[in-house]
VOBA-1610 file (N, C-alpha, C; in pm, whole numbers, padded with zeros to 5 digits, always signed):
BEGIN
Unk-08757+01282+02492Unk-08770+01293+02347Unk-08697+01177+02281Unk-08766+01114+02196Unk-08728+00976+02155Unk-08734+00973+02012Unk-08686+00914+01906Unk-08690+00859+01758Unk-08787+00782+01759Unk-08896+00714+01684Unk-08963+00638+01711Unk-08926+00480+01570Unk-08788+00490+01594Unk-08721+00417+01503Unk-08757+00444+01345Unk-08684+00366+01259Unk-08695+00347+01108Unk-08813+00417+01099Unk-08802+00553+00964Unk-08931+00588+00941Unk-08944+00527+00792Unk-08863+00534+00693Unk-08856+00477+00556Unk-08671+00438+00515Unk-08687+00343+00402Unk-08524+00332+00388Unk-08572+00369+00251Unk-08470+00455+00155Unk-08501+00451+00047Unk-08344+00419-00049Unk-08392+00310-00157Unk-08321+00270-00218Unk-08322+00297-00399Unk-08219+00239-00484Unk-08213+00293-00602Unk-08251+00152-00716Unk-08321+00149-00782Unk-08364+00068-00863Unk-08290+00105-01052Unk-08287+00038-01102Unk-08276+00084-01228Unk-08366-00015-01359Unk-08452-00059-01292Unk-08564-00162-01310Unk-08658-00181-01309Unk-08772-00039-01279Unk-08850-00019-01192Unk-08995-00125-01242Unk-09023-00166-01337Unk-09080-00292-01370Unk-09054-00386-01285Unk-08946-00466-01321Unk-08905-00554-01218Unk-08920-00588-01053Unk-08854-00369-01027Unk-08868-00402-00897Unk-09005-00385-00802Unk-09101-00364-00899Unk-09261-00341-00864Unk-09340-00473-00853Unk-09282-00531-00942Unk-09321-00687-00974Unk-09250-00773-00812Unk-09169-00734-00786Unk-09082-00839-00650Unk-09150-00791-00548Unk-09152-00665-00562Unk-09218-00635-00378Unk-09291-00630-00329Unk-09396-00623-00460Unk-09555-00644-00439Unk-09605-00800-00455Unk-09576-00827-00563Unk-09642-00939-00599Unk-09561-01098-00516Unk-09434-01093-00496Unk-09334-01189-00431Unk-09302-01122-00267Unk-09287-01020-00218Unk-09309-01012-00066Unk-09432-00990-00032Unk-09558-00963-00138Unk-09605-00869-00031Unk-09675-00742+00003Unk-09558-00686-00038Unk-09604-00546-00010Unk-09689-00455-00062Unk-09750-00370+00004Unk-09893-00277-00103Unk-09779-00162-00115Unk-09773-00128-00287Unk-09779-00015-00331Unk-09810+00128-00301Unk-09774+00235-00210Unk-09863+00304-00115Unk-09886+00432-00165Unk-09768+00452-00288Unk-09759+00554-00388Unk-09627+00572-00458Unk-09738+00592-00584Unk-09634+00597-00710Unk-09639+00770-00727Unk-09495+00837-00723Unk-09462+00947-00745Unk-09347+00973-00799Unk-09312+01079-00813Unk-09144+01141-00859Unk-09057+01124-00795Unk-08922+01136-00809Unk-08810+01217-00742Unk-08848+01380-00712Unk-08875+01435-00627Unk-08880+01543-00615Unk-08752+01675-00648Unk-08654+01605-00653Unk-08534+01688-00699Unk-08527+01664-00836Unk-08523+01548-00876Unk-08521+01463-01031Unk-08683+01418-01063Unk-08740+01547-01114Unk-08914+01500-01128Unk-08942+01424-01246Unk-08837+01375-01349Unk-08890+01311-01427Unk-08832+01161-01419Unk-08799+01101-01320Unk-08782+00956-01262Unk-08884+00923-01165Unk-08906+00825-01172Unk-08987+00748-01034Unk-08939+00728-00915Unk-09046+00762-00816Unk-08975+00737-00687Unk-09153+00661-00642Unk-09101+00540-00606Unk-09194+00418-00558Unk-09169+00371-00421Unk-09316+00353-00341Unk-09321+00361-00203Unk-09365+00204-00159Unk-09320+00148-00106Unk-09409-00001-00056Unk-09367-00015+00123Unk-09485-00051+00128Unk-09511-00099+00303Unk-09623-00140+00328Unk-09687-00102+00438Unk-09804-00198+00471Unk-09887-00134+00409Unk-10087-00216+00498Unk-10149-00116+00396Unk-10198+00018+00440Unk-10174+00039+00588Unk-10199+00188+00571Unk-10082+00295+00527Unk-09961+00237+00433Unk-09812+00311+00458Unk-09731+00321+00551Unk-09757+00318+00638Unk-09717+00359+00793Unk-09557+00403+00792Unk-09541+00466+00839Unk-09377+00486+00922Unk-09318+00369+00970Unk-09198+00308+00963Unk-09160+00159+01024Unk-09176+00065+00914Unk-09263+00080+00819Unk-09236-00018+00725Unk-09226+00029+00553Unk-09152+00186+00548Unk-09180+00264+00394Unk-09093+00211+00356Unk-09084+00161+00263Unk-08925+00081+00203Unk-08939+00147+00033Unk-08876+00235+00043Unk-08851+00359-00107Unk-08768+00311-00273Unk-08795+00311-00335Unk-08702+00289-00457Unk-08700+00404-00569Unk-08639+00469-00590Unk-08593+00601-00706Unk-08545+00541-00873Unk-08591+00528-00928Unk-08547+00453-01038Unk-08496+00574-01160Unk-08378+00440-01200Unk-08264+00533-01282Unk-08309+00435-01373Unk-08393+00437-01474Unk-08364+00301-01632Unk-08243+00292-01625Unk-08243+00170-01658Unk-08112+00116-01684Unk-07971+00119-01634Unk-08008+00178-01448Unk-07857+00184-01412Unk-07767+00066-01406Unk-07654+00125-01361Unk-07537-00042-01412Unk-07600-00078-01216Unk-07568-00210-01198Unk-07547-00244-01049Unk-07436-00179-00959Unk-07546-00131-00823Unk-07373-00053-00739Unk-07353-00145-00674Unk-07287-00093-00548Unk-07171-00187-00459Unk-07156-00131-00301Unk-07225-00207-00219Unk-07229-00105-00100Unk-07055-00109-00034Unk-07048+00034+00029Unk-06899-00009+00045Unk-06881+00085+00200Unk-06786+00124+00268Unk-06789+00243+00348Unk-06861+00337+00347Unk-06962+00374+00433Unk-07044+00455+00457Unk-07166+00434+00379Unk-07249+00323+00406Unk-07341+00297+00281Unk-07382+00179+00390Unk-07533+00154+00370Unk-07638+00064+00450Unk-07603-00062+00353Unk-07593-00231+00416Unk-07571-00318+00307Unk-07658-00392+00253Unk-07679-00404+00399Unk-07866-00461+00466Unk-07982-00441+00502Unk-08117-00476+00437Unk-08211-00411+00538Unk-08272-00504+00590Unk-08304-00509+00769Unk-08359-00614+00844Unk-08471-00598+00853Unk-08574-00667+00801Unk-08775-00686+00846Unk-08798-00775+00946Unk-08862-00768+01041Unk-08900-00855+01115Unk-09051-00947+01029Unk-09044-01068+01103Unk-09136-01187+01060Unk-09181-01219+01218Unk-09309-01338+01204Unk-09358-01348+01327Unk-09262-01423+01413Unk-09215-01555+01327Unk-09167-01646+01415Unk-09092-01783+01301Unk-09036-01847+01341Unk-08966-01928+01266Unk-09083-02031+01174Unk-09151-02051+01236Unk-09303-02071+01047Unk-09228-02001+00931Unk-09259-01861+00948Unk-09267-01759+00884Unk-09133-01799+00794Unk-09021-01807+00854Unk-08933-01821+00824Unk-08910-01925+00699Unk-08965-02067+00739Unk-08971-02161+00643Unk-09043-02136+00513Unk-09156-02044+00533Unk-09251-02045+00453Unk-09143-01920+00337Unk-09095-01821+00387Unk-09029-01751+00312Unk-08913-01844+00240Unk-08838-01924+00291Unk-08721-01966+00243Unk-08772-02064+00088Unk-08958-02105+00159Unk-09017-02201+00013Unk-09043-02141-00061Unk-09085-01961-00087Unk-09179-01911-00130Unk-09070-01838-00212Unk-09007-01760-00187Unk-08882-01745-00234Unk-08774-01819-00315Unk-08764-01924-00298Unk-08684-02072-00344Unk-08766-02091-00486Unk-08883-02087-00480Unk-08997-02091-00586Unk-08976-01991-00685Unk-08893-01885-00630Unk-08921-01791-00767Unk-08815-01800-00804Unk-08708-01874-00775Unk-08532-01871-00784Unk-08459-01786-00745Unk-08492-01741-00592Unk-08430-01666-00510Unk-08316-01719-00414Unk-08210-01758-00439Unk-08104-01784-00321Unk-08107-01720-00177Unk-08158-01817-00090Unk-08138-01821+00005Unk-08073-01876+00107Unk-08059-01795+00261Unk-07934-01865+00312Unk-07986-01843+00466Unk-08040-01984+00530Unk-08102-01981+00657Unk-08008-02003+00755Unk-07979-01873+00862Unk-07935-01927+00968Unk-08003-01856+01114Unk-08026-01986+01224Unk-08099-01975+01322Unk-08232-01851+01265Unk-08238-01745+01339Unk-08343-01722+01333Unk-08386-01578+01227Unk-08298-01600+01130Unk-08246-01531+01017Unk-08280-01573+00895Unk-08343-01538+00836Unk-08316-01611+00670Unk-08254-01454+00533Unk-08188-01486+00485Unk-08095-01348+00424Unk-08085-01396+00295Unk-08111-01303+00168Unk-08141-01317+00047Unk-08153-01158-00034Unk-08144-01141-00147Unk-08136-01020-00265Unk-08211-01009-00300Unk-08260-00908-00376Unk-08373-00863-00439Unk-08297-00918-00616Unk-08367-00908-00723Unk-08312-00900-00830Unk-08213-00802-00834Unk-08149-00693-00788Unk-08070-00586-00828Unk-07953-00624-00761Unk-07980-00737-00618Unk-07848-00728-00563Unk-07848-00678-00412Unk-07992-00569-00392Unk-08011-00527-00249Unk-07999-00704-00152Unk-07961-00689-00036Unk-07964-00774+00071Unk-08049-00725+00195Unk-08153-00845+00179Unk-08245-00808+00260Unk-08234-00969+00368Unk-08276-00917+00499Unk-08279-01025+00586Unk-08388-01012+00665Unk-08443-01129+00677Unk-08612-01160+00758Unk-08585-01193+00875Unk-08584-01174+00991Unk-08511-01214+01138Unk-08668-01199+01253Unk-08656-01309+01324Unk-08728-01307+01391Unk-08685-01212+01548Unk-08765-01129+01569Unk-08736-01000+01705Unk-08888-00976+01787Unk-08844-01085+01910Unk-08972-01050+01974Unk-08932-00894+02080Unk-08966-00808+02001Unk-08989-00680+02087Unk-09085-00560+02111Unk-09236-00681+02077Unk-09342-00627+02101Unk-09382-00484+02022Unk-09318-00457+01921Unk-09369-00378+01834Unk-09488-00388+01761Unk-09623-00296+01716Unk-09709-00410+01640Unk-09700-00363+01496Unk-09708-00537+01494Unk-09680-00586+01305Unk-09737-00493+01234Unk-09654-00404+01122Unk-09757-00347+01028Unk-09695-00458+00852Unk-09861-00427+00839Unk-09806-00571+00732Unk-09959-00525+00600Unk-09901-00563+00504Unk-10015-00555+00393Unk-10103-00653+00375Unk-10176-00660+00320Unk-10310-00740+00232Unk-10205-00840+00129Unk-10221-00949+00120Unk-10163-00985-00012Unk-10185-01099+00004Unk-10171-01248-00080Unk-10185-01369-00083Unk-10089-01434+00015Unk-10019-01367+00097Unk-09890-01416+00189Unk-09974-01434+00280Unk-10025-01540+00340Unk-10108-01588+00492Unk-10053-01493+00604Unk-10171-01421+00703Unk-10124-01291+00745Unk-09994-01332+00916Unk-10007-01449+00880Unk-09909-01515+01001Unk-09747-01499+00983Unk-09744-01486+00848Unk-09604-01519+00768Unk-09610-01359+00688Unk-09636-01319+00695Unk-09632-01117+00600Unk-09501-01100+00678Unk-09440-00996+00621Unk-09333-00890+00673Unk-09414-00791+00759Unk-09322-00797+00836Unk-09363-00692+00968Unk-09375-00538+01006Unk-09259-00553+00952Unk-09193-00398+00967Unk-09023-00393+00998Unk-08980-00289+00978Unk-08840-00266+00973Unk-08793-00297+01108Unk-08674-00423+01131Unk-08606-00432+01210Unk-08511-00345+01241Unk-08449-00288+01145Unk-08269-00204+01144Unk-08186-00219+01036Unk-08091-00202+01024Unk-08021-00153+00884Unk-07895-00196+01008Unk-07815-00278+00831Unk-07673-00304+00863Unk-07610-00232+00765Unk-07481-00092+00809Unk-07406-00059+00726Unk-07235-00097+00758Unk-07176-00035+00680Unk-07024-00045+00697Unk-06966+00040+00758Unk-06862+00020+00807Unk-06804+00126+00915Unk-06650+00079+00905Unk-06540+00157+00905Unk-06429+00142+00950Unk-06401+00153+01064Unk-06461+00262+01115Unk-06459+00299+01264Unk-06619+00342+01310Unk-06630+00239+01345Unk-06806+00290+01387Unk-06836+00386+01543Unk-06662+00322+01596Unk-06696+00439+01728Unk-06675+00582+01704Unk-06678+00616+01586Unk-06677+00755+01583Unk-06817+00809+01558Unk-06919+00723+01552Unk-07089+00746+01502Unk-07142+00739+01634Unk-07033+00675+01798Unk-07155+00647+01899Unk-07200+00824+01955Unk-07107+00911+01926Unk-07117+01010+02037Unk-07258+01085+01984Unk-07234+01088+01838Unk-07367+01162+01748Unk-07534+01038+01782Unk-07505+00925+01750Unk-07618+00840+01792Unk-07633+00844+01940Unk-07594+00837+02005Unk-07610+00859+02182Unk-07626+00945+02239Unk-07546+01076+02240Unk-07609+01184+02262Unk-07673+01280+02184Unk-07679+01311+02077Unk-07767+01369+01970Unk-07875+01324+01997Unk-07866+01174+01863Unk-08039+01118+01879Unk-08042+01042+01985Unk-08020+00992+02105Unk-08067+00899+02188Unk-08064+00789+02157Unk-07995+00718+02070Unk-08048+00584+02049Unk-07942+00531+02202Unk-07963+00382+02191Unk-07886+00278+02322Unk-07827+00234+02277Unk-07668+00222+02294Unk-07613+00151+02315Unk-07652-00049+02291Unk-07660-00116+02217Unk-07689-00261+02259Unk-07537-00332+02276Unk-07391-00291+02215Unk-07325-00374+02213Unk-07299-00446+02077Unk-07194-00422+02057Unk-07160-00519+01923Unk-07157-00429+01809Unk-07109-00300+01801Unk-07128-00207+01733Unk-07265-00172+01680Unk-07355-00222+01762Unk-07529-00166+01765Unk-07603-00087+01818Unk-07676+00032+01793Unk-07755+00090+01843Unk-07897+00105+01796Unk-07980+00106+01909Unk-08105+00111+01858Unk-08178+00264+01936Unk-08266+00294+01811Unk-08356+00420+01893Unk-08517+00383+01880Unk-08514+00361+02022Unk-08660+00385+02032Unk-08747+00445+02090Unk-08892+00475+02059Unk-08982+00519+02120Unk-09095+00523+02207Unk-09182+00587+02192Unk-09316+00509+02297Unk-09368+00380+02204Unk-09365+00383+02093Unk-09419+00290+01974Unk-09322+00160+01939Unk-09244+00234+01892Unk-09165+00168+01810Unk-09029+00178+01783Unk-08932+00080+01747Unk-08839+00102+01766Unk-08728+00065+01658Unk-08623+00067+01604Unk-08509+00004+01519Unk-08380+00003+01543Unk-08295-00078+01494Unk-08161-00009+01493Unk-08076-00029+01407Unk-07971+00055+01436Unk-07881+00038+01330Unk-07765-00036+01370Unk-07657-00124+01264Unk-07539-00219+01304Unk-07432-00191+01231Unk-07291-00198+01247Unk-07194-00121+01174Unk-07129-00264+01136Unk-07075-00316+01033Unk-06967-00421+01044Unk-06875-00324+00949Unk-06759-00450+00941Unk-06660-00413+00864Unk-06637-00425+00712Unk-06606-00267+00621Unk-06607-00281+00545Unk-06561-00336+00451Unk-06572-00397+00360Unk-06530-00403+00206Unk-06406-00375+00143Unk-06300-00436+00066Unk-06191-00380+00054Unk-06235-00291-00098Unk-06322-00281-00134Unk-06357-00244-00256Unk-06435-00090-00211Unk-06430+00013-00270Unk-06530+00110-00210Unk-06645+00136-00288Unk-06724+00172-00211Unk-06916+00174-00233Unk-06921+00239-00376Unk-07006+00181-00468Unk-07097+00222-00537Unk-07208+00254-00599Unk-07267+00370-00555Unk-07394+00459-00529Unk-07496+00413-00688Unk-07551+00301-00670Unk-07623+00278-00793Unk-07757+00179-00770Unk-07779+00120-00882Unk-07882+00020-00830Unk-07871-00097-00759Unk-07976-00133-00665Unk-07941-00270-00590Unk-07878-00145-00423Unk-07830-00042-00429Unk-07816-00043-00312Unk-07905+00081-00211Unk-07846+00123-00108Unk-07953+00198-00015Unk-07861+00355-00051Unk-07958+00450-00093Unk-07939+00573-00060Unk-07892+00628+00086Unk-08033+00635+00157Unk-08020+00672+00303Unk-08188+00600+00359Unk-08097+00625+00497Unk-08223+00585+00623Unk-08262+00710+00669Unk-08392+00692+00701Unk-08534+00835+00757Unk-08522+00766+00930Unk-08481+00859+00976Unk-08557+00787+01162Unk-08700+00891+01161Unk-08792+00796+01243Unk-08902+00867+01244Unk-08892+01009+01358Unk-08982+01113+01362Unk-09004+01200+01462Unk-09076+01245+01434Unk-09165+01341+01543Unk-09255+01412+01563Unk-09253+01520+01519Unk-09346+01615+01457Unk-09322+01776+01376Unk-09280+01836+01519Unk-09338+01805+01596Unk-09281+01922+01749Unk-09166+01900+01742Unk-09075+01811+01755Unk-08979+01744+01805Unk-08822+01753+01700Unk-08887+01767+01584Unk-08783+01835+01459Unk-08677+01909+01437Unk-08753+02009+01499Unk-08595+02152+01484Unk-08521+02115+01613Unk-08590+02051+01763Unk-08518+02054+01822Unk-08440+01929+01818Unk-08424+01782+01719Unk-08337+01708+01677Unk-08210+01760+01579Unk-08273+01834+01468Unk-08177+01926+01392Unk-08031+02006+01469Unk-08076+02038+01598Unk-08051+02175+01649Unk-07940+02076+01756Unk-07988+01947+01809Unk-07900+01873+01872Unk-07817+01777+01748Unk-07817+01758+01618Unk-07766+01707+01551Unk-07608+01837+01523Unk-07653+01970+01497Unk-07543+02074+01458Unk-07457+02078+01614Unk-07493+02066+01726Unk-07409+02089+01846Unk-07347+01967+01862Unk-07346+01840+01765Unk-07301+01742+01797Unk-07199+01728+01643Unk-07210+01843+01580Unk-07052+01854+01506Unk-07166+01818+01360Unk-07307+01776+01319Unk-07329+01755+01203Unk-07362+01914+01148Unk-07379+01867+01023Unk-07405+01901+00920Unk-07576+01945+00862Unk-07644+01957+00911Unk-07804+01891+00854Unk-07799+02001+00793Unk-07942+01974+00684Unk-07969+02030+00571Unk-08114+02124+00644Unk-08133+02220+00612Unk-08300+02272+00655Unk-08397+02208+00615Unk-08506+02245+00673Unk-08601+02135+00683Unk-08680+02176+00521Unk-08693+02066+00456Unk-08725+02025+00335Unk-08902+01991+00334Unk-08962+02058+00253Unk-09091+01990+00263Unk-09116+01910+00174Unk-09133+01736+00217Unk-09181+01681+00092Unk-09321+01595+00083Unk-09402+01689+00135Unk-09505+01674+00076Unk-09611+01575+00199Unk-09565+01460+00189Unk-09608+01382+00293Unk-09516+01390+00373Unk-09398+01422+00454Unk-09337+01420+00544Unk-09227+01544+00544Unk-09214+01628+00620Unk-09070+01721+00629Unk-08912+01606+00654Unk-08882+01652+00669Unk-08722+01596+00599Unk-08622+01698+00622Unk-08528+01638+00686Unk-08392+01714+00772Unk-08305+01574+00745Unk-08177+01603+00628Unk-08062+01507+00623Unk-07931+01550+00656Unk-07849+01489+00678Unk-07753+01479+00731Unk-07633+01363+00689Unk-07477+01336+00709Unk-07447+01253+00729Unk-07378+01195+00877Unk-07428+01101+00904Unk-07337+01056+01093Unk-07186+01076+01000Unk-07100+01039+01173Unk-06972+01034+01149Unk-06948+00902+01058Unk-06978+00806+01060Unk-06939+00676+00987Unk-06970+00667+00798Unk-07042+00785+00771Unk-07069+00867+00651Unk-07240+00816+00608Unk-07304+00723+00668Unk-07391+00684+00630Unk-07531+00817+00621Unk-07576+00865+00529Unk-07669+00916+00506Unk-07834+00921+00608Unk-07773+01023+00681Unk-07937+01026+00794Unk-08064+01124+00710Unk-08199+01075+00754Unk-08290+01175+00745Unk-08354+01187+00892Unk-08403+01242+00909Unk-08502+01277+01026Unk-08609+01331+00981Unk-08726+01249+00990Unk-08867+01257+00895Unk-08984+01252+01004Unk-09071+01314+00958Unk-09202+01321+01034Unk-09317+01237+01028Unk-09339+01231+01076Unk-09476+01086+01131Unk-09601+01121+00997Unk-09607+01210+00975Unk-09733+01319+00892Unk-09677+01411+00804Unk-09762+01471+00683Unk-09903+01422+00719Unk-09968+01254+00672Unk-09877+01223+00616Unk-09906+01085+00542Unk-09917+01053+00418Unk-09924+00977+00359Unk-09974+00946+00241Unk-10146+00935+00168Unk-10236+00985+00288Unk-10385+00977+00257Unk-10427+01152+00205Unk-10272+01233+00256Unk-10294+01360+00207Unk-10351+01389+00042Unk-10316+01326-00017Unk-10387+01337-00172Unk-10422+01197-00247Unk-10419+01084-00144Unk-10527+00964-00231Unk-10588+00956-00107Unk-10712+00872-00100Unk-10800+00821-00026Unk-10725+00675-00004Unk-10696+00657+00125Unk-10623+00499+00209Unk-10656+00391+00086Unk-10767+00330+00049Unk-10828+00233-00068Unk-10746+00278-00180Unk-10738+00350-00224Unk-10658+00382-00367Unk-10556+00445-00347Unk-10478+00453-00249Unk-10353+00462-00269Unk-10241+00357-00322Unk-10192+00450-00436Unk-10053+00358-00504Unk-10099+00370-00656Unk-10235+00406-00686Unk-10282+00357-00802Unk-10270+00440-00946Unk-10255+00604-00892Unk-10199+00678-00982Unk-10094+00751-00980Unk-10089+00828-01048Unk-09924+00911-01040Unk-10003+01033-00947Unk-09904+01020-00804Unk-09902+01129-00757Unk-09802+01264-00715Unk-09849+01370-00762Unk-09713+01455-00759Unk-09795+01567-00664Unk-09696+01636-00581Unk-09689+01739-00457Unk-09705+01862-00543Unk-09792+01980-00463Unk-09828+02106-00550Unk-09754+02134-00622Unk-09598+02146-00559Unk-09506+02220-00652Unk-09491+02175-00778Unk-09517+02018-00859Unk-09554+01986-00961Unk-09671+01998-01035Unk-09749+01989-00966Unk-09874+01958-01053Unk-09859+02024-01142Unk-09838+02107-01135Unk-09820+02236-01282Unk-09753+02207-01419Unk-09706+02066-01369Unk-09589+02001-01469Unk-09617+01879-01516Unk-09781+01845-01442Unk-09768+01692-01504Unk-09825+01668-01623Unk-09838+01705-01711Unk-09856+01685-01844Unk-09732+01669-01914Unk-09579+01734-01858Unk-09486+01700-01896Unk-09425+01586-01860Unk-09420+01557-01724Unk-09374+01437-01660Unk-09425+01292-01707Unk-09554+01334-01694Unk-09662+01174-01753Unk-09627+01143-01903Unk-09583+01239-02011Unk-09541+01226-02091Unk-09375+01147-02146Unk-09299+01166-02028Unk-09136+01156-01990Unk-09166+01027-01967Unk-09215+00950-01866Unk-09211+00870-01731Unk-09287+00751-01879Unk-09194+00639-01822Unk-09280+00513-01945Unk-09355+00498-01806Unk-09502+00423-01883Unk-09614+00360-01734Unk-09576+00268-01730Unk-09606+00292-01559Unk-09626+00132-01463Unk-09755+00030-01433Unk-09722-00078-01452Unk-09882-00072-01440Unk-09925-00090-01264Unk-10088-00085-01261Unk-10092-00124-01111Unk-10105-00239-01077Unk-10021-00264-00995Unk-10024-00413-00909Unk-10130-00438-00876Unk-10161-00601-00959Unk-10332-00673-00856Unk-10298-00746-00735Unk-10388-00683-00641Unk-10351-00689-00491Unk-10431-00815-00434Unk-10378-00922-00466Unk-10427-01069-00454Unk-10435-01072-00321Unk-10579-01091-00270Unk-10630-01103-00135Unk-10642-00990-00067Unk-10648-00893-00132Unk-10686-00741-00048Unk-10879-00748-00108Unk-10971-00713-00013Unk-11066-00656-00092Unk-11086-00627-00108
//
């Protein structure tokens, strides 16, 4: 029984204009659905990855208007790593990026740079035979984002996270305060450095929590090895396109354990997904209030999709 690495990272925006405009139109990415916060139904919660959505490349944003900028600090993700094909790719990002007045900072086979809010994102080349999931967009399909490499968070003591990552979820050991979990598919990992003398602040620009992917079979019995390994998890949550079991590891960083299904084609058709507001039964009943709350977004034109 295996993780089948990164299922989504979801992060906090307070911009959500802005940050619809960067990830679509400047990385890339297709839009895969525009919905709620499910706890907080009258904020946005915005989905981008490839174009079928897939698991491995959901990269989430929850938008607060107008939050102040946070501060990742102890127990908080700083980084999120995408893989690219190959050092092309690389150049072509550092021009394409540079173009919109994005600071960038190339080293070897790395290129590392912010979103407008402040998130730190890094493009790294990882030949480990995973296959590319990547969107439609005017980005030549040689040079697209790939899919989720791994997440760098902070740790004071990160050896107190190996016993829960190693024997709980299985991930390996790599060395260097790294572990990765993978599957028959696919794989990610996570990296601990040292924190910040300043401590984390939970706002825009940074990462909520990381989803590892799993199987609906495979669920309660991750849950069930997460509580014998001293956590905490929450019962299993239905949200709609995926069940959901969170937790925090020992190093405090925010886990989910999310399911492969049913997907995001559950209430749009694959072609039009992203394009309207979609909300899970337990709302519908409410969206005449919500659509009313929520200022519109508009939809991203998907330059070079047909």
């Amino acid at each position: 029984m295996k993780l089948e690495g990164l299922h989504h990272i979801t992060a906090i925006t307070g911009d959500a204009p802005r940050n619809l405009d960067f990830y679509v139109r400047v990385l890339g990415l297709r839009l895969v659905k525009k919905t709620v916060n499910q706890d907080q139904p009258f904020v946005y919660h915005l989905f981008y990855g490839d174009e079928d959505g897939s698991p491995g490349h959901d990269l989430t944003f929850v938008d607060y208007p107008g939050a102040l900028p946070g501060r990742a600090g102890a127990g908080m993700v700083h980084t999120i790593a995408v893989r690219v094909a190959g050092p092309a790719a690389l150049d072509y990002w550092a021009q394409r990026l540079g173009g919109e007045g994005v600071t960038v900072e190339r080293s070897g086979a790395t290129l590392r740079f912010a979103d407008p809010e402040g998130l730190r994102i890094e493009l790294m080349v990882e030949d480990v035979g995973d296959e590319p999931l990547m969107a439609v967009s005017d980005v030549p399909a040689e040079h697209a984002l790939q899919g989720f490499a791994g997440v760098r968070a902070f740790s004071a003591r990160p050896e107190r996270s190996a016993t829960l990552l190693e024997e709980a979820l299985a991930f390996r050991p790599l060395g260097g305060d790294r572990w990765v979990a993978r599957g028959k598919h696919r794989g990610s990992w996570v990296a601990y450095d040292t924190p910040p003398a300043l401590p984390g602040s939970q706002s825009a620009g940074t990462v909520h929590h990381v989803a590892w992917a799993a199987t609906e079979a495979d669920q309660l019995t991750w849950r069930e090895r997460v509580i014998a390994a001293g956590g905490v998890p929450t019962p299993v949550i239905d949200r709609h396109y995926f069940h959901s079991v969170y937790f925090r590891e020992p190093s405090g960083v925010l886990f989910e354990l999310a399911t492969m299904g049913p997907g995001f084609t559950v209430d749009e058709p694959l072609e039009h997904l992203g394009e309207r507001l979609s909300l899970p039964p337990l709302l519908e009943g409410r969206r005449a209030e919500i659509e009313r709350t929520l200022a519109p977004l508009p939809t991203p034109a998907r330059v070079g999709a047909a």
